[in-house]
C-alpha positions in Angstrom: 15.9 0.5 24.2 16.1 3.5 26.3 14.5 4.3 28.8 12.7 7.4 27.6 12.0 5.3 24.5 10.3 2.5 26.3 7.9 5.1 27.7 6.7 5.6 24.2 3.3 3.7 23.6 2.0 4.8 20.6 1.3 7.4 18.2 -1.0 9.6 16.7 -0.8 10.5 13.0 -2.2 13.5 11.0 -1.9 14.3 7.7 -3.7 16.8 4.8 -3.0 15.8 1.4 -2.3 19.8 0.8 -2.6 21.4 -2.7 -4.1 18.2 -4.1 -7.3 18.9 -6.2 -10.1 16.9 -5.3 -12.2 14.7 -5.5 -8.7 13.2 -4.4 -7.6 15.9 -2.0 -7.8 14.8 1.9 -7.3 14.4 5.5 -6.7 12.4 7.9 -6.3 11.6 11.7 -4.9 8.3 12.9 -4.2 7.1 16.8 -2.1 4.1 17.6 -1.4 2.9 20.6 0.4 -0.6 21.3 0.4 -0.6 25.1 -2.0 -3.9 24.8 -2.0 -7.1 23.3 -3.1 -5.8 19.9 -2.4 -2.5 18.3 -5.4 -0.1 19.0 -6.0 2.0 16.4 -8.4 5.0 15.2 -9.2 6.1 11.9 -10.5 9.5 10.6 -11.0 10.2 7.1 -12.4 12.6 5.7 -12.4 13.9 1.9 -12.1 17.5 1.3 -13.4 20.3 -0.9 -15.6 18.5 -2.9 -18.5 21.0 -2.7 -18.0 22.2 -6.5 -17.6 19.3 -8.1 -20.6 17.5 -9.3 -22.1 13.9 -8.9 -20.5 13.0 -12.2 -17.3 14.2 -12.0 -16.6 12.4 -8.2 -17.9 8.9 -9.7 -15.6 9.3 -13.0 -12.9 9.5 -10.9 -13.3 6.3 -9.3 -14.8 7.3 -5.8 -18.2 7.5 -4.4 -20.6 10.0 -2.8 -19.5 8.9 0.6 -16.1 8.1 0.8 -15.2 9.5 4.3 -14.3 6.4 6.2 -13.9 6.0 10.1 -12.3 2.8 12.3 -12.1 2.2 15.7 -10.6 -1.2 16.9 -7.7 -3.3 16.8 -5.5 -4.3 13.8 -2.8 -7.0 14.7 0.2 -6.6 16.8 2.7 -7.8 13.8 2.4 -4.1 12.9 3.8 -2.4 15.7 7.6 -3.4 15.3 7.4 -2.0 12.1 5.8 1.4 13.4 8.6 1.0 16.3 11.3 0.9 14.2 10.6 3.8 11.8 10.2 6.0 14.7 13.4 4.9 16.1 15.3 5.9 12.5 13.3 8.9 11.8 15.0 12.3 11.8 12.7 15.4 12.5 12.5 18.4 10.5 11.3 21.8 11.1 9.7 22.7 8.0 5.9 23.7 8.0 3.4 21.5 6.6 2.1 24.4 4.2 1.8 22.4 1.1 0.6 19.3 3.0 2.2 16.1 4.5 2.3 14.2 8.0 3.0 15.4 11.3 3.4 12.8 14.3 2.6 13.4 17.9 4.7 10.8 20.1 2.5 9.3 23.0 4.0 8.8 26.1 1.6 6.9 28.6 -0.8 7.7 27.0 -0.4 11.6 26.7 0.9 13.3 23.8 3.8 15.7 24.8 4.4 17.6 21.4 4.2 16.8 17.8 7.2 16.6 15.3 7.3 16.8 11.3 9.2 13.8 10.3 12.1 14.5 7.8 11.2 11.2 6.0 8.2 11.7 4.9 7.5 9.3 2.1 7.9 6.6 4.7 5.4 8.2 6.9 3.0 8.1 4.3 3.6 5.0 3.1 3.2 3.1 6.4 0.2 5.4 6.6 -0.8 4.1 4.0 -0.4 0.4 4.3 -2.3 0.8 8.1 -5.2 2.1 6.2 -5.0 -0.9 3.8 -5.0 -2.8 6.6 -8.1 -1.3 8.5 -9.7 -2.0 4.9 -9.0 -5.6 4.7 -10.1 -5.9 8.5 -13.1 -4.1 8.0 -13.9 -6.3 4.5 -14.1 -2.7 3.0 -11.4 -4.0 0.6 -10.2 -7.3 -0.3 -6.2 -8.1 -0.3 -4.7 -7.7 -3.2 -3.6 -10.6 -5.8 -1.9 -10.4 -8.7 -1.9 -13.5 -11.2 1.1 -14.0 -13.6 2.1 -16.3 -16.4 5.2 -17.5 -18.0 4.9 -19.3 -21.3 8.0 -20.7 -22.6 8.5 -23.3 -25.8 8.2 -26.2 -23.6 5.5 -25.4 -20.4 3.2 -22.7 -19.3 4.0 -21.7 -15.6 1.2 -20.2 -13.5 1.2 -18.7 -10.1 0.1 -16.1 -7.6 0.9 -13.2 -5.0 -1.8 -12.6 -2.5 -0.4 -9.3 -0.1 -2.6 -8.8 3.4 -1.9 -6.1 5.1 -4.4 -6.9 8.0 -1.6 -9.7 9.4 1.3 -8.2 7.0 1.8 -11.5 5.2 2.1 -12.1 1.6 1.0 -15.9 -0.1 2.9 -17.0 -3.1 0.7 -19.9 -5.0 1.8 -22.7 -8.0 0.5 -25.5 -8.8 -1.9 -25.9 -6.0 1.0 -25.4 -3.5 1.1 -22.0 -1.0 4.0 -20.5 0.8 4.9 -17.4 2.7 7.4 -15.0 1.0 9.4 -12.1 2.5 7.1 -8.8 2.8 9.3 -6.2 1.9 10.3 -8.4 -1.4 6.6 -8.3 -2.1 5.9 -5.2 -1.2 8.7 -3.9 -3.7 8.1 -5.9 -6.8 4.2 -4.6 -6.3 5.3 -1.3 -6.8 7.3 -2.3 -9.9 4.0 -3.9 -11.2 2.3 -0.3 -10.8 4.9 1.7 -12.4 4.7 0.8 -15.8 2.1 2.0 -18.6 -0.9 -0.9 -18.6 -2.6 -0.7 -22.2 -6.1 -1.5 -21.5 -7.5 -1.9 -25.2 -5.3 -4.6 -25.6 -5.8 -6.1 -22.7 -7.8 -10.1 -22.4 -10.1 -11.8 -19.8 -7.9 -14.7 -20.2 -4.5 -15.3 -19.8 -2.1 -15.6 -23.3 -1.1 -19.0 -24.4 1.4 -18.1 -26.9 5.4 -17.9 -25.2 5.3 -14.6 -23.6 4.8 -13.5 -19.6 1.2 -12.4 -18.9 0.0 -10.0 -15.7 -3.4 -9.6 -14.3 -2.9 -6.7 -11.7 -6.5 -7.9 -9.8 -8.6 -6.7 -12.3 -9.4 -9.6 -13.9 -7.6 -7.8 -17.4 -4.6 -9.9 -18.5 -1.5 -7.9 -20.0 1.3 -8.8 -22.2 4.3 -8.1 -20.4 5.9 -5.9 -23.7 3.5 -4.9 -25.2 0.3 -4.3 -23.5 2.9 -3.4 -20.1 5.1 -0.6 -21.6 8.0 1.3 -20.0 6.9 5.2 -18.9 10.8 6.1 -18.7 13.1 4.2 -21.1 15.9 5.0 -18.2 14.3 2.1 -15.8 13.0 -1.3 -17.3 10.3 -1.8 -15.0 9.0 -4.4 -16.7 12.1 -6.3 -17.3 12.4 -5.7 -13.4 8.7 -7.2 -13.1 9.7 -10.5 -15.1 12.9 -11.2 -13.3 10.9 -10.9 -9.6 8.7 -13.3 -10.5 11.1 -15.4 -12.5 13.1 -15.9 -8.8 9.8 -17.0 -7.3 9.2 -19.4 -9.8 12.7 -20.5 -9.3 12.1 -21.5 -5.7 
């Protein structure tokens, strides 16, 4: 590392979700700084332009009355290499933030000497993202994430279990009783394949199928027929033929 580089210790994040409508539309401002023994970290989040929308119409969505959220403490040093190493790939792009995005202002001891528009932005906002889960699960606002998943076959019925917490960036398979760690960016790729597809929730169960098949409860406590209640959104991309064969290598060992 250079030496300008190693005078970097931390961050500070800000993004406006941009032409978003809301109740989803929002912004936020996120510090990091890593010069400690833990990664200190401030959130600020704060939903926007909500004023014409009624009671009603924020709930049907899925959020509450009062979803402006706001952290200040420590979230666990495994994140920082991470953080580290994104900045040290990123390239930097010149383009306004009109329609929205992230924006990153580099500390150096402490100060922030200018902020930059990363040219990768998706991976700005996902790591944004995934921090935020991780104030979440730290703050017990939000429980980690576990998805269940069956295989039924002519001869046994194979159960098991990914648990993902961001709050120490570790990821639990489970079967039969028996728990191990598994690689985090695996994980974290085969969740998004679970998400992509189209879940059918009228024929959904609240118990796992015994006929031969592979069942999927996203969290939810809804079981889906990988098939047929788990369909394909674009015929180009079998995401759920990509779904059965990452959890057919973790039941492989």
């Amino acid at each position: 590392m250079s030496s300008s580089k190693s005078k970097n210790t931390g961050l500070i994040l800000e993004y406006d979700s941009g032409i978003v409508p809301p109740p989803y539309s929002h912004v936020f401002h996120m510090e990091l700084d890593w010069s400690g023994n833990a990664l200190k970290t401030l959130l600020e989040l704060h939903y926007t332009d909500r004023e014409d929308l009624s009671e009603q119409e924020i709930l049907d969505e899925g959020f509450t009355l009062d979803d402006d959220f706001r952290f200040d403490g420590d979230l666990g040093k495994v994140w920082t290499k991470p953080i580290q190493e994104l900045l040290s790939s990123s390239k930097w792009s010149g383009k306004s933030l009109d329609e929205g995005g992230i924006r990153i202002g580099i500390l150096e001891n402490g100060k922030v000497k200018d902020y930059k528009t990363p040219a990768n932005q998706e991976e700005w906002q996902l790591l944004a993202q995934d921090l935020i889960q991780a104030i979440y699960e730290s703050t017990n606002r939000e429980a980690p994430l576990k998805v269940n998943y069956r295989n039924v076959t002519s001869d046994q019925t194979e159960d098991c279990s990914i648990t993902v917490q961001f709050s120490n960036r570790e990821v639990i398979f489970e079967m039969d009783g028996k728990k191990r760690n598994i690689n985090w960016e695996y994980a974290i790729q085969l969740m998004k394949l679970v998400f992509t597809p189209d879940y059918h929730y009228e024929m959904a169960k609240e118990s796992a199928g015994t006929k031969r098949g592979q069942y999927i409860d996203c969290g939810d406590g809804y079981w889906h027929q990988l098939g047929k209640g788990v369909v394909n959104i674009d015929p180009s991309f079998d995401a759920v033929g990509k779904i059965q064969e990452g959890f057919e290598d973790l039941l492989a060992g």
